[in-house]
C-alpha positions as CSV (number, residue, x, y, z in Angstrom):
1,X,122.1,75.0,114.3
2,X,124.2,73.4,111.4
3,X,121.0,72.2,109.3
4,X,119.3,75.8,109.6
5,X,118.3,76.7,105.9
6,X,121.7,79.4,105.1
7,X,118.6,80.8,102.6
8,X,116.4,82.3,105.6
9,X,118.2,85.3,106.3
10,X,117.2,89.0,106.9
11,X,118.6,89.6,103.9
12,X,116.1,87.3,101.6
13,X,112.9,88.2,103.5
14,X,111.2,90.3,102.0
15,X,109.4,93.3,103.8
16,X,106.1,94.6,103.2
17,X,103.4,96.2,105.8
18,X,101.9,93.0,107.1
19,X,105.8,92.2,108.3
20,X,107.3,95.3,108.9
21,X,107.2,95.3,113.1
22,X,107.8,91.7,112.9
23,X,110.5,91.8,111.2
24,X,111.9,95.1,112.9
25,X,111.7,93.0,116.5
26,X,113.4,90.0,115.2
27,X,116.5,92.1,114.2
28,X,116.6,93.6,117.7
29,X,116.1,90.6,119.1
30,X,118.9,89.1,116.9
31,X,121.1,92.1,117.5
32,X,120.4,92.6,121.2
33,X,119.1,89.5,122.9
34,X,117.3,90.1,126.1
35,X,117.4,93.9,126.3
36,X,114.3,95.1,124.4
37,X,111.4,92.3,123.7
38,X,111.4,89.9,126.1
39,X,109.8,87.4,125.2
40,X,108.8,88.2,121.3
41,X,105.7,86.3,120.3
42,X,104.9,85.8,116.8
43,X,102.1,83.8,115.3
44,X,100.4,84.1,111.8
45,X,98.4,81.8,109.9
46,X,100.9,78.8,107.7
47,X,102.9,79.8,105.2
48,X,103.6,83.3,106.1
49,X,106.9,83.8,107.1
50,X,106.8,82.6,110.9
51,X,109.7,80.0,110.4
52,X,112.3,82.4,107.9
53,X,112.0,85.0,110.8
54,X,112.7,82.4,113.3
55,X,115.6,81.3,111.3
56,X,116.7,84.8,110.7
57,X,117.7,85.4,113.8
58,X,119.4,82.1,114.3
59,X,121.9,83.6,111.2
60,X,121.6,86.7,112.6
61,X,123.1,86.0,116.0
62,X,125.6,84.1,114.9
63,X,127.3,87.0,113.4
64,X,127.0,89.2,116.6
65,X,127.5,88.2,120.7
66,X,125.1,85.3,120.7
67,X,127.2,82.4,120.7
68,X,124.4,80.0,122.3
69,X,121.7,79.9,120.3
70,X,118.9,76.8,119.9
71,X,116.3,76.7,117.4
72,X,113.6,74.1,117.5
73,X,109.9,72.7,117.4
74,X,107.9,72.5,120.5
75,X,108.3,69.0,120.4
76,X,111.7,68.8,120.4
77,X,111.9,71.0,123.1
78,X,110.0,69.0,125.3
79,X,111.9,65.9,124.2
80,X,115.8,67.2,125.2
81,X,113.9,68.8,128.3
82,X,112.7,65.4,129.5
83,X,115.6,63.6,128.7
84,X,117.9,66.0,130.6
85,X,115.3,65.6,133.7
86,X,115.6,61.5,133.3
87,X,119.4,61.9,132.8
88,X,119.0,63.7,136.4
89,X,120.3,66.8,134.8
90,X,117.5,68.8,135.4
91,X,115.2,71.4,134.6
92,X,118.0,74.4,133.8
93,X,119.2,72.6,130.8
94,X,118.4,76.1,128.5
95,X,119.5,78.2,131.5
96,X,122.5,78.9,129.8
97,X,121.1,80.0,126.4
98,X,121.7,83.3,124.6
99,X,118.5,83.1,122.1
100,X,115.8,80.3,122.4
101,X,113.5,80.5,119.6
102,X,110.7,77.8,120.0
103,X,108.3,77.4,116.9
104,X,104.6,75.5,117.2
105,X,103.7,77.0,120.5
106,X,99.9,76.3,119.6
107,X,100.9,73.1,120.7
108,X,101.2,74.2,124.5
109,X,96.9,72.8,124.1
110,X,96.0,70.4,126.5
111,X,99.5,70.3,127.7
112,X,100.0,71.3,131.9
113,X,103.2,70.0,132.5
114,X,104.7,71.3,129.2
115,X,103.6,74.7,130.0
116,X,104.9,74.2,133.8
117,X,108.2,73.6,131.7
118,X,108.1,76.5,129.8
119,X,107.4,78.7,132.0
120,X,110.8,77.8,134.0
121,X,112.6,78.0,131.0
122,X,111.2,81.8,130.1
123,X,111.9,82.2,133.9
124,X,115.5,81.2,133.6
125,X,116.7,82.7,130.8
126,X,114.6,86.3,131.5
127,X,116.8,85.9,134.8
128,X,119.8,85.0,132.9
129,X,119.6,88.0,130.7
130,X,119.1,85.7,127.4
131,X,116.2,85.9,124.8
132,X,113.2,84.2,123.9
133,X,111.8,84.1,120.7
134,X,108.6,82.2,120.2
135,X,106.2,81.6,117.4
136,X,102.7,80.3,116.9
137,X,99.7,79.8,114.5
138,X,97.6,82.1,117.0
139,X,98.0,85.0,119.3
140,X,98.3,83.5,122.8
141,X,94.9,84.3,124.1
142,X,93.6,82.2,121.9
143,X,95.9,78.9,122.7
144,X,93.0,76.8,124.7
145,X,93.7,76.4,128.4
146,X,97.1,78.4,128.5
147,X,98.1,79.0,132.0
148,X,97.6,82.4,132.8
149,X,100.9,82.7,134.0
150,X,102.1,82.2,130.5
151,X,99.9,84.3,129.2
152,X,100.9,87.3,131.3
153,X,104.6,86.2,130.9
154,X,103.9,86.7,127.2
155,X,102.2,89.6,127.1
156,X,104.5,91.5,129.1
157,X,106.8,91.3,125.7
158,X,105.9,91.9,122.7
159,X,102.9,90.5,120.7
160,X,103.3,90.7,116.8
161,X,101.2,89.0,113.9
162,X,101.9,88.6,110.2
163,X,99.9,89.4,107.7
164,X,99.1,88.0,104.3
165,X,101.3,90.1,101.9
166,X,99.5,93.1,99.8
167,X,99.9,92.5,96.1
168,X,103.1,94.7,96.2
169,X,104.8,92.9,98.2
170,X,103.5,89.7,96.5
171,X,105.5,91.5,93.3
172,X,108.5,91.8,95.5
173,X,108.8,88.6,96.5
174,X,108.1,86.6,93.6
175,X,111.1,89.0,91.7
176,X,113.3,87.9,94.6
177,X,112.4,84.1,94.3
178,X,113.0,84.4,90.5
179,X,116.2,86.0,91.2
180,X,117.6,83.4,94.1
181,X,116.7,80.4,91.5
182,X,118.8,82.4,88.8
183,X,116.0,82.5,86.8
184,X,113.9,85.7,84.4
185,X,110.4,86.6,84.2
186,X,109.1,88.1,80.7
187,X,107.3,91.4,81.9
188,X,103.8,91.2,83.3
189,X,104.2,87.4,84.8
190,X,105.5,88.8,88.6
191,X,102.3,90.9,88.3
192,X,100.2,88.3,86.9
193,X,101.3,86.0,89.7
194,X,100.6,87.9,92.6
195,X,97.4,89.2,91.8
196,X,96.0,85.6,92.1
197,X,94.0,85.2,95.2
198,X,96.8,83.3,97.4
199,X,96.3,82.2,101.1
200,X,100.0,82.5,101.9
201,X,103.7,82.6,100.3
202,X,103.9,78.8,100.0
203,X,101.3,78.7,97.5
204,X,102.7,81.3,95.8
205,X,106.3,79.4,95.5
206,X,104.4,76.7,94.2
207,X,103.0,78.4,91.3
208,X,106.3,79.7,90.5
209,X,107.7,76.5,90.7
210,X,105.4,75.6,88.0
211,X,106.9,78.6,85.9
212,X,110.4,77.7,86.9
213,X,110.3,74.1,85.9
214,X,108.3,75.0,82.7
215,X,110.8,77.1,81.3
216,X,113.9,74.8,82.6
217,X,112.5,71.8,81.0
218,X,110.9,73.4,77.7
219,X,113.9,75.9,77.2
220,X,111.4,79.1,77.0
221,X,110.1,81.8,78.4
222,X,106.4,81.7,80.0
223,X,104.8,84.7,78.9
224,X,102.2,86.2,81.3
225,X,99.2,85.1,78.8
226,X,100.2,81.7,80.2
227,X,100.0,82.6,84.2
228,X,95.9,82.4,84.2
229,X,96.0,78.8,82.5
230,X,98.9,77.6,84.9
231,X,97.0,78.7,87.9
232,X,94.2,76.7,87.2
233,X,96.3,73.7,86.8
234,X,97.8,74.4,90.0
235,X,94.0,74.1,91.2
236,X,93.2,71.5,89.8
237,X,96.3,69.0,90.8
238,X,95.2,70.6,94.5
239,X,92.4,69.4,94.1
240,X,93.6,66.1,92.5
241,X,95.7,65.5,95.7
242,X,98.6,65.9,92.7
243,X,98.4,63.7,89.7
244,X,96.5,63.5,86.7
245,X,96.6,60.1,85.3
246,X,93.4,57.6,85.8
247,X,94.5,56.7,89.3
248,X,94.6,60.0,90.4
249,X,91.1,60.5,88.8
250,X,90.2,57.6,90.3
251,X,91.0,59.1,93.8
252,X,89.3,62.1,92.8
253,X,85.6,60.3,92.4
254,X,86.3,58.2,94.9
255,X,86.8,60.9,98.1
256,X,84.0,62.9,96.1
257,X,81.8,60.2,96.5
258,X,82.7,59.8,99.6
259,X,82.4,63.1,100.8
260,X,79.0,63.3,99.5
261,X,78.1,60.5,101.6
262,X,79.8,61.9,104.8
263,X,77.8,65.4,104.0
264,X,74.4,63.5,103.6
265,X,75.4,62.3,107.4
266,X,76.4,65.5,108.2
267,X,75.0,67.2,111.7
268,X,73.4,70.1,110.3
269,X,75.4,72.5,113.0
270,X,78.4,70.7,112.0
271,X,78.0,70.9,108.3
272,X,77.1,75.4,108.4
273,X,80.0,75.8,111.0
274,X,82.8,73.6,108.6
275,X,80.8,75.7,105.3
276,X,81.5,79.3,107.6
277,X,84.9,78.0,108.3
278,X,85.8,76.8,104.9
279,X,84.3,80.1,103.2
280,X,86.1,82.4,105.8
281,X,89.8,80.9,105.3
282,X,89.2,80.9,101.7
283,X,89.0,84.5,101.9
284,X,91.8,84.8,104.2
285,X,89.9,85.4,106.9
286,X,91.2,84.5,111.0
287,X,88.5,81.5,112.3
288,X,89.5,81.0,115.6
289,X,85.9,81.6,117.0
290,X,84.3,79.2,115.1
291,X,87.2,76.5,115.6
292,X,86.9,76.4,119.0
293,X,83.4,75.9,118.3
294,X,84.1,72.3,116.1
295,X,84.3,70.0,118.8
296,X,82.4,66.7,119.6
297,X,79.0,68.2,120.8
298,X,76.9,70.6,119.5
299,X,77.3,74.1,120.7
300,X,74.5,76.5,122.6
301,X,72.8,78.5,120.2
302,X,75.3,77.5,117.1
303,X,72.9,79.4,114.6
304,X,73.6,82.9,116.4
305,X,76.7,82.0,116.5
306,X,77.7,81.2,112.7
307,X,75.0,83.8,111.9
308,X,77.0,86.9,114.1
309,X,80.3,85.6,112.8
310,X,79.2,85.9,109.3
311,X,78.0,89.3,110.0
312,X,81.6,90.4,111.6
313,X,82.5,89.3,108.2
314,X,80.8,91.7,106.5
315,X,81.0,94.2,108.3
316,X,85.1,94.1,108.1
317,X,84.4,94.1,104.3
318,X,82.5,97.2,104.6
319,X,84.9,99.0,106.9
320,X,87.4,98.0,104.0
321,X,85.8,99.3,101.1
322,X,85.3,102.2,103.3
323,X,89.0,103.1,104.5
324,X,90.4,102.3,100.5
325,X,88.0,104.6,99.3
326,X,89.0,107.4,101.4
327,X,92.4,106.5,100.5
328,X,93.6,105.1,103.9
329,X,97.4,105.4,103.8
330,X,98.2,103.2,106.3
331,X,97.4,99.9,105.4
332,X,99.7,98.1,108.2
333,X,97.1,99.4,111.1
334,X,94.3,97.7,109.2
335,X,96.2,95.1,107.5
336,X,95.7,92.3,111.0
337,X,92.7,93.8,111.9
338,X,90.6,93.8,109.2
339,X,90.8,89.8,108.9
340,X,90.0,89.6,112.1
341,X,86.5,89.4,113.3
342,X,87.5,89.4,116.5
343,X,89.1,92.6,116.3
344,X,86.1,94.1,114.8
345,X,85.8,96.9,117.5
346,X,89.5,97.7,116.1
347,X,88.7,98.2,112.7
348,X,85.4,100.7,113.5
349,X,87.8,102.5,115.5
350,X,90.2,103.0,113.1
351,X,87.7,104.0,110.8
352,X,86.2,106.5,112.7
353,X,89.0,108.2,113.3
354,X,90.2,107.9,109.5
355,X,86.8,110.2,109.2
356,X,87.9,112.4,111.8
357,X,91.3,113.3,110.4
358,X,89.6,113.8,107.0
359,X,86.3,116.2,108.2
360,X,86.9,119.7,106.5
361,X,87.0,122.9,108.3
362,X,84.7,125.6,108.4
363,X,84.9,127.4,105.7
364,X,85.0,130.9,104.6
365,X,82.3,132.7,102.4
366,X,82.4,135.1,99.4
367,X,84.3,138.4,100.4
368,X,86.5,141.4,100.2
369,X,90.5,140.2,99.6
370,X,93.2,142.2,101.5
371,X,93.7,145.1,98.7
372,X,90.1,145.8,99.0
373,X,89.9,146.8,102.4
374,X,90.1,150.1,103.3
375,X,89.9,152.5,105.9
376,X,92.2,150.4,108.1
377,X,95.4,151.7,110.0
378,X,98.1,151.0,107.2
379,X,100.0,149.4,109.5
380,X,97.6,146.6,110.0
381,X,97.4,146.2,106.5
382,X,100.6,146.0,105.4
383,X,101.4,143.6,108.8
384,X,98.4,141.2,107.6
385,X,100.0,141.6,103.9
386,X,103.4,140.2,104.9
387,X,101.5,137.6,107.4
388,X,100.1,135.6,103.8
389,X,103.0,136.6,102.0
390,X,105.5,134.0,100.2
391,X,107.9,134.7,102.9
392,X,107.6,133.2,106.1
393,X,105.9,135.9,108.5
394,X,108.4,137.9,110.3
395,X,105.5,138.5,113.1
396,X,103.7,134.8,114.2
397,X,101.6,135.2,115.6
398,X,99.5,138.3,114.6
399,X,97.4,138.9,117.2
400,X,94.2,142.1,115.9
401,X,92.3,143.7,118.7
402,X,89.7,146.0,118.9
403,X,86.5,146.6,121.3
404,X,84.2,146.5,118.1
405,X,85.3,142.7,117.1
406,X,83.9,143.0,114.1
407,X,86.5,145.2,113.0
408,X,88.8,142.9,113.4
409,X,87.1,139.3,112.1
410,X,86.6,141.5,108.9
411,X,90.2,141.2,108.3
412,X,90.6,137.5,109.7
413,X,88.3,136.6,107.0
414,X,90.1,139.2,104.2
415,X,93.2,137.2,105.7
416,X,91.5,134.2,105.1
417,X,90.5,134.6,101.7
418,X,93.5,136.6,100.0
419,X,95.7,132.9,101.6
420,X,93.5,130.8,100.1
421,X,93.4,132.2,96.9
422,X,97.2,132.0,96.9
423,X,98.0,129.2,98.4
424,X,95.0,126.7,97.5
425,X,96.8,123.5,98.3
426,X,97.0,124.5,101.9
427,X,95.3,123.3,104.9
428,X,93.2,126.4,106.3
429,X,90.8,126.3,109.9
430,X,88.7,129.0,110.8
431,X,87.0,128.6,114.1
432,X,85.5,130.6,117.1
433,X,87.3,129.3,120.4
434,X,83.9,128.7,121.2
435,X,84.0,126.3,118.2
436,X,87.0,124.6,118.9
437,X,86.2,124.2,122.8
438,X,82.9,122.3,121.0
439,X,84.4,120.3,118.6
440,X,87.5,119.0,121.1
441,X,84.1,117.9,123.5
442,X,82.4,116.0,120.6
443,X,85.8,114.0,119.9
444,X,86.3,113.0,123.1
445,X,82.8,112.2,123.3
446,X,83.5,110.0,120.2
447,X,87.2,108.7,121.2
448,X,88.8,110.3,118.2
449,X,90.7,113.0,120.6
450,X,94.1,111.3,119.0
451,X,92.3,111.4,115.0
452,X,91.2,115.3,116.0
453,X,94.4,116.4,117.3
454,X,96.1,115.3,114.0
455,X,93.3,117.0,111.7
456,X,93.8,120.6,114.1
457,X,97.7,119.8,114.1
458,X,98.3,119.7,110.8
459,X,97.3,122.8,109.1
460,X,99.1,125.5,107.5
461,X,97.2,128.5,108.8
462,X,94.8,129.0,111.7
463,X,92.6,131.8,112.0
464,X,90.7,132.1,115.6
465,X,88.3,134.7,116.8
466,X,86.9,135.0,120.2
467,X,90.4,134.3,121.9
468,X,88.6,135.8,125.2
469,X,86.4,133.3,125.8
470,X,89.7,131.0,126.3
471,X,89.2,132.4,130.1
472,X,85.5,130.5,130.0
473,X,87.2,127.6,128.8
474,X,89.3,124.6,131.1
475,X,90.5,121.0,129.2
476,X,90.0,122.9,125.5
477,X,92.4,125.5,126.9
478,X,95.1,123.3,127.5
479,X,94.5,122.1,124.1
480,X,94.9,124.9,122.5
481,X,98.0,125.6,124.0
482,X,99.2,122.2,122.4
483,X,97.7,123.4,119.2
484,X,100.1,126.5,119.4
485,X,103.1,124.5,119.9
486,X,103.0,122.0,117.3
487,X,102.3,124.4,114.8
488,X,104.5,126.9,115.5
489,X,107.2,123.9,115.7
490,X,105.9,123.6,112.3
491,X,106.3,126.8,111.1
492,X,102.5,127.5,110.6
493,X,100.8,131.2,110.3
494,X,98.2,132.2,113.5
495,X,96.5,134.9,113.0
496,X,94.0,135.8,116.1
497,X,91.1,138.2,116.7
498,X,89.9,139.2,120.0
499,X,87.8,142.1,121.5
500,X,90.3,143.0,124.1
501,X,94.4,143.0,124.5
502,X,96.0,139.7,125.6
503,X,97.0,141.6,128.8
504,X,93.5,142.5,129.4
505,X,91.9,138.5,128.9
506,X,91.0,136.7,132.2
507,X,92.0,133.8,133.6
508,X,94.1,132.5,130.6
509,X,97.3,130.3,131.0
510,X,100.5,132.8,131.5
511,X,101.8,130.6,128.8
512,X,99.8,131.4,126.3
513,X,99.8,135.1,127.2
514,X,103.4,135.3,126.8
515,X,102.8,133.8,123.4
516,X,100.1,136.2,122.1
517,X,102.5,139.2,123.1
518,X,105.5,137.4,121.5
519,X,104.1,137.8,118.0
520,X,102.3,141.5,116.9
521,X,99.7,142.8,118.8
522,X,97.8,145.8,117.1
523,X,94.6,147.5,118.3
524,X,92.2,148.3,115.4
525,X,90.4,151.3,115.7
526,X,88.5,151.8,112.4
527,X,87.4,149.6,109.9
528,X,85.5,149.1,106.1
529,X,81.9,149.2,105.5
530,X,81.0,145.2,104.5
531,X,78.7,144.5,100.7
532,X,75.4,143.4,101.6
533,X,74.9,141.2,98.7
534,X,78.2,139.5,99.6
535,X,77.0,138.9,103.2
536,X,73.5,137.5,101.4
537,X,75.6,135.4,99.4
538,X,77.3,134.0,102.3
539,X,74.0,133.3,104.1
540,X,72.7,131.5,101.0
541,X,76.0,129.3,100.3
542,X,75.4,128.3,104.1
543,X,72.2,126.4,103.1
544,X,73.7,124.9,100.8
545,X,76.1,122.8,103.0
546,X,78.9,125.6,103.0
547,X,80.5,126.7,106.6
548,X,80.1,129.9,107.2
549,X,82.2,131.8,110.0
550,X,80.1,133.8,112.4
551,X,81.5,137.1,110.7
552,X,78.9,136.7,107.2
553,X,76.3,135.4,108.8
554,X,74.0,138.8,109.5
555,X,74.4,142.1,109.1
556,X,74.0,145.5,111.3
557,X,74.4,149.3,111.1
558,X,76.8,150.0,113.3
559,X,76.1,152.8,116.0
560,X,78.3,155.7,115.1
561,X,79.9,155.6,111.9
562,X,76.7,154.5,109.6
563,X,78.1,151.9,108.4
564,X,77.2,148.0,107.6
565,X,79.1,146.2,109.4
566,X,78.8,142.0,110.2
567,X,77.2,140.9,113.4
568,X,78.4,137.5,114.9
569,X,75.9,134.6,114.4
570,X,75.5,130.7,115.6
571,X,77.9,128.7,113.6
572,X,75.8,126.4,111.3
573,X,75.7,123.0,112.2
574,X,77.1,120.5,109.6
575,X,75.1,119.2,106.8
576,X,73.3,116.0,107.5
577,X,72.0,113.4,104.7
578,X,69.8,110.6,106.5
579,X,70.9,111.4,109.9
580,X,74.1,111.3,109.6
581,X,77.0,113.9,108.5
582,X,79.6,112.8,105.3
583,X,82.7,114.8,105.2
584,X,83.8,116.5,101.9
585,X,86.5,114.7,99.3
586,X,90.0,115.6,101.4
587,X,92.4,113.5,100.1
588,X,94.6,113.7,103.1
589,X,94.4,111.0,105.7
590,X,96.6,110.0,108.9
591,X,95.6,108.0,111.4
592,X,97.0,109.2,115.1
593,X,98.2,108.3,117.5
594,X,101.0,106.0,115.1
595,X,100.7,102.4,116.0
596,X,104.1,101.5,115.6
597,X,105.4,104.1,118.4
598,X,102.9,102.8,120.7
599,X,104.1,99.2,120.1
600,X,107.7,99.2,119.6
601,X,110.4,101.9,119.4
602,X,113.3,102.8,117.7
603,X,112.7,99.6,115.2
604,X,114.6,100.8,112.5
């Protein structure tokens, strides 16, 4: 433990989204050894902050209960264990260890009685109450000929990767580099720096050291005009093999002229899978599939295979462009994924159900506002007047009755309307339960049920007409009895329209009975005469691409009182363009259920 870098702390690494749950595990780990994530696999590609973690919680259990902590390679690990078992020590030799933290697990490969090994040690110490904490450059399924006992032992902790840092976190890092060598940056050169196109940290610290050096030896202050020139050099001495003097051109011609030579020999399924390869990492890309691919003889159908994998590619680019441009907020769920081609399936699931959470509501047409109505009982106006007020409603929900529905979706959609108009920012739905009961079917249909119940969950007010066909209704039922809840514990406005009293609906859940009569319940018995040309209008905006609630859609005279009032239609169907439906511009976009409560908990 003694020649641990003291540098590698919590403290100095530097969070971003690609880290976060790693770094939140290795604290708990550090903090509470062998009570939460047992064991904690990392892995990441080189350079990326597998080994600072590691030795994190070295420094971080030091300070805590852990007094028996060993930090080492695979190797190494192997090596004491073998010379304890030829001492006749035995195999328990880590039995007694608070923390273990093993780095270069990849190298379990092609190694039976090192795994056999291992697997007694994670046996021991789970038993013993003591931690393991091991790292790789791969997740553990894709360690070649891991014993499945190993790989269950694993994954019955917890499995976390490490992405490549965003650019922000690039900033951050470089700032806190700059400040641990006791050195400044003009303005602009952290910026400069980390927008370059680096494959991990460790070629970022060499660029810096660049900077570093050039203004220690020359006394000066590297401007960020400089950073684009400096980078190249860096390049170029990487290329070089470092050097720039005529041996090191020398070198230079010499392996290019020798790899042209070894190219020319090249096997031509060799040379496209090493070109896909080399391509993909340079884009920071996971190549797992196509390495275990490289071997000594060619592989079955090689040109599907580099052909598919180049496609995955793609299509993760596409999926990306695609999330940033509907402002995806949540960049750690797509952050592993999305270089990933293996977890391709991942990433069209996550955007699908970005799309879901971003699909508008129906909306409502061209109308009367509250203080046009008339002919209502006053004290449905004025109840319907507080219910969009500034205040928070004293009555939620307001439940409006009446045996001629139409009366009463005529002031849903006056409701509607006089909100909107004064709160515009606000998240309004307007749906028959026929509607919602529909639209909960298609999500889970689609497997966006979690994305759906975000979108529905989230609103500020929700209008609903038709609440008796809730009693025609089985698994939407229930969920809009979840609906309720969460937005009432939000403090959300409900207004409701049915033809009949909550007592009177059939075959509802007594819960959500009780609920209707716990807000206002008021029968409607006369009603306002509805504008022709506004119901035309409404008809007419529906072509257009507009929803339109059933309320504008046609008109009728009603029976007794001679006047126009609107006749339930269909519900358009959404808008299609080739085939397929594009939501409108909503700028708001979650992504449910929230990975990191499904993964970990309470990693603060």
């Amino acid at each position: 433990m003694s020649d641990l870098d003291p540098k590698l702390t919590f403290d100095s690494f530097v969070v971003g989204p690609a880290n976060r749950l790693a770094s939140a595990a290795a604290r708990r780990a550090a903090d509470s050894p062998g009570t939460s994530y047992n064991p904690l696999f990392l892995y990441s590609a080189p350079g990326l902050g597998k080994t600072h973690i590691l030795t994190a919680i070295a420094h971080q259990s030091a300070k805590g209960e852990a007094k028996k902590v060993e930090y080492m390679a695979l190797e190494e690990y192997l090596e004491r264990l073998e010379g304890s078992l030829q001492a006749g020590q035995g195999d328990g030799v880590y039995g007694e260890l608070d923390i273990l933290l093993l780095d270069d697990v990849q190298f379990l490969t092609g190694q039976p009685e090192a795994q056999e090994m291992l697997l007694k040690t994670l046996d021991q110490l789970s038993t013993a109450g003591g931690q393991i904490v091991l790292a790789s450059d791969r997740p553990p399924a894709d360690i070649d000929g891991l014993d499945a006992r190993l790989l269950s032992r694993f994954s019955g902790g917890l499995i976390v990767d490490l992405g490549p840092p965003e650019y922000e976190t690039r900033v951050a890092i470089i700032l806190r580099k700059s400040e641990e060598r006791g050195q400044t940056l003009e303005d602009g050169v952290a910026e400069a720096v980390a927008k370059a196109p680096f494959k991990n940290v460790r070629e970022l610290g060499g660029v810096l050291n660049k900077i570093f050096a050039t203004q220690e030896l020359e006394g000066r202050q590297v401007s960020s005009s400089e950073v684009t020139k400096l980078l190249q050099q860096q390049d170029q001495v990487a290329a070089l093999g470092g050097g720039s003097d005529e041996f090191g051109s020398f070198l230079t011609e010499l392996a290019s002229s020798v790899a042209v030579v070894v190219e020319s020999k090249e096997e031509p399924w060799r040379k496209a899978i090493r070109e896909a390869i080399e391509s993909a990492d340079r884009q920071g890309f996971l190549v797992h599939r196509l390495e275990s691919q490289f071997g000594e003889t060619e592989p079955k159908g090689w040109e599907k295979l580099v052909a598919t994998f180049k496609a995955d590619l793609q299509r993760l680019r596409e999926i990306d462009n695609e999330l940033e441009r509907l402002g995806n907020p949540w960049p750690e769920a797509a952050q592993g994924v999305l270089m990933d081609p293996d977890r391709l399936e991942e990433g069209e699931a996550l955007l699908a159900s970005v799309r879901e959470r971003q699909r508008p509501f129906p909306r409502l047409g061209d109308g009367p506002l509250l203080h046009d109505l008339s002919g209502f009982e006053a004290i449905a106006l004025k109840a319907a007047a507080q219910f969009v007020g500034e205040e928070k409603p004293e009555y939620n929900p307001l439940f409006m009755w009446s045996g001629n529905e139409r009366v009463a979706l005529t002031l849903l959609a006056a409701v509607g309307r006089t909100y909107k108009e004064s709160f515009p920012d606000q998240r309004m739905a307007v749906a028959s339960v026929a509607h919602f009961a529909e639209d909960f079917i298609r999500a889970l249909a689609e497997g966006v049920a979690g994305a759906w119940r975000e979108r529905w969950w989230t609103v500020d007010l929700l209008l609903v007409h038709g609440i008796q066909e809730l009693s025609e209704t089985e698994r939407a039922q229930d969920e809009f009895f979840h609906l309720y809840e969460a937005l009432k514990r939000r403090g959300a406005r409900m207004m409701l329209v049915a033809n009949r009293a909550p007592s009177s609906v059939e075959s509802i859940d007594e819960r959500l009975r009780s609920r209707f009569e716990g807000g206002l319940v008021l029968e409607l018995t006369s009603g306002q005469a509805v504008d022709l040309e506004l119901v035309e209008h409404a008809a007419a905006a529906a072509e257009e691409g507009i929803f339109v609630p059933d309320l504008e859609a046609e008109t009728k005279k009603g029976p007794d009182t001679g006047t126009m009032e609107p006749v339930p239609a269909a519900l358009p169907e959404p808008p299609s363009k080739g085939g397929a439906w594009f939501p409108g511009p909503e700028n708001v976009v979650i992504h449910w259920p929230r990975i990191e409560e499904l993964l970990i908990e309470e990693l603060d």
